[in-house]
C-alpha positions in Angstrom: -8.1 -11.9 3.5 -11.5 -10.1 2.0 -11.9 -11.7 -1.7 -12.0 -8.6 -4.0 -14.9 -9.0 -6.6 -15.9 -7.5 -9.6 -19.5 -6.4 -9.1 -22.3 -4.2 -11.2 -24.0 -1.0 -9.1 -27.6 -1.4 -10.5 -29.9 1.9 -10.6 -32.1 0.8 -8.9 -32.8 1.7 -5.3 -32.9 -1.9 -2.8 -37.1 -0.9 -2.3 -37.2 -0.6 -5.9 -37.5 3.4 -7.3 -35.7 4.6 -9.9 -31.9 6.0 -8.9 -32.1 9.8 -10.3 -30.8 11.7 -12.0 -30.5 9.6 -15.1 -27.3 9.7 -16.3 -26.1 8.8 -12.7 -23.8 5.9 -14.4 -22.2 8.2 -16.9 -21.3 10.8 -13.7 -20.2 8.4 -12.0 -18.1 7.1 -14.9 -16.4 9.9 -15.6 -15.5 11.0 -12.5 -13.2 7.7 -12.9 -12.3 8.7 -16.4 -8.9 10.1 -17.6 -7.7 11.8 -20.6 -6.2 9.3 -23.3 -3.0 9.5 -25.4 -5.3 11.2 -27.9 -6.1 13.8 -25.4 -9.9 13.1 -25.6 -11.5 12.0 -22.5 -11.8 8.3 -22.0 -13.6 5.9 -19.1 -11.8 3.9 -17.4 -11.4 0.0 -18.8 -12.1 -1.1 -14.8 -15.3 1.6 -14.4 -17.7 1.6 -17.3 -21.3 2.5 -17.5 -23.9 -0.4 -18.5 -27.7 -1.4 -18.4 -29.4 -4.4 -17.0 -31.4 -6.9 -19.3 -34.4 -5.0 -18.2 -32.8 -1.3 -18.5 -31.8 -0.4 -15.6 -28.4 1.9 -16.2 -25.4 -0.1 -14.1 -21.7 0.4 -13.6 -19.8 -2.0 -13.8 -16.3 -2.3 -11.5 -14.2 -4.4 -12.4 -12.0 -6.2 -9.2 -8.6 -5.1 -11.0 -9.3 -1.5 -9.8 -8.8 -2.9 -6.1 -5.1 -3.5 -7.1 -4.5 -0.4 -8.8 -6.4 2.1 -6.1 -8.2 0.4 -3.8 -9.8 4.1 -2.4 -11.7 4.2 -6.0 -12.8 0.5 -5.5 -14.1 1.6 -2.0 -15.6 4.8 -3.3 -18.1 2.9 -5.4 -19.1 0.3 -3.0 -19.6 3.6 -0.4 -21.7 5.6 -3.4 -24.0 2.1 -3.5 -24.5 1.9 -0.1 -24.8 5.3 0.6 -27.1 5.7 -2.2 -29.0 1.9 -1.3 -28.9 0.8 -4.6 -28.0 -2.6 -5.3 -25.0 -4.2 -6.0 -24.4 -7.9 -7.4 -21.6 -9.7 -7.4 -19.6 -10.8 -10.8 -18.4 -14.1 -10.9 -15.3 -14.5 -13.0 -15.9 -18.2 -14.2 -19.3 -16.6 -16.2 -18.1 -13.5 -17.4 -15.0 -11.7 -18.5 -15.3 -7.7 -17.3 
């Protein structure tokens, strides 16, 4: 069986440019996103946007998705690679998603 991991999309492309446009992250966020009790729009608490230590705008997946609709999960691991932008790994003994 495939360990499911949590893991950041980074917006960065794997030969280093820039992933445009520049609020990539927030697209892709709210494509995930679904209206709340308050009826105001709200991202998902497993799909959130993010920036890297050195500013690069993420998106960070948490590996709970997988259990609730794995087809999203895949989606964002096929937008990376589709896209070749990097992806890294979370590991859950250093950080809490």
């Amino acid at each position: 069986m495939k360990k499911i991991d949590s893991f950041v999309i980074i917006g960065v492309t794997r030969d280093g440019k820039k992933f445009r446009p520049s609020d990539w992250a927030d697209r892709l966020c709210g494509i995930m996103s679904a209206f709340g009790s308050d009826n105001r729009m709200m991202y998902s608490p497993y799909v959130r946007p993010g920036c890297t230590l050195t500013g690069d705008k993420s998106v960070v997946v948490d590996a709970r998705l997988y259990d609730i609709e794995p087809l999203a999960y895949k989606f964002l691991i096929n937008f990376a690679d589709d896209n070749n932008l990097s992806i890294e790994t979370i590991d859950p003994e250093q950080s809490a998603v």
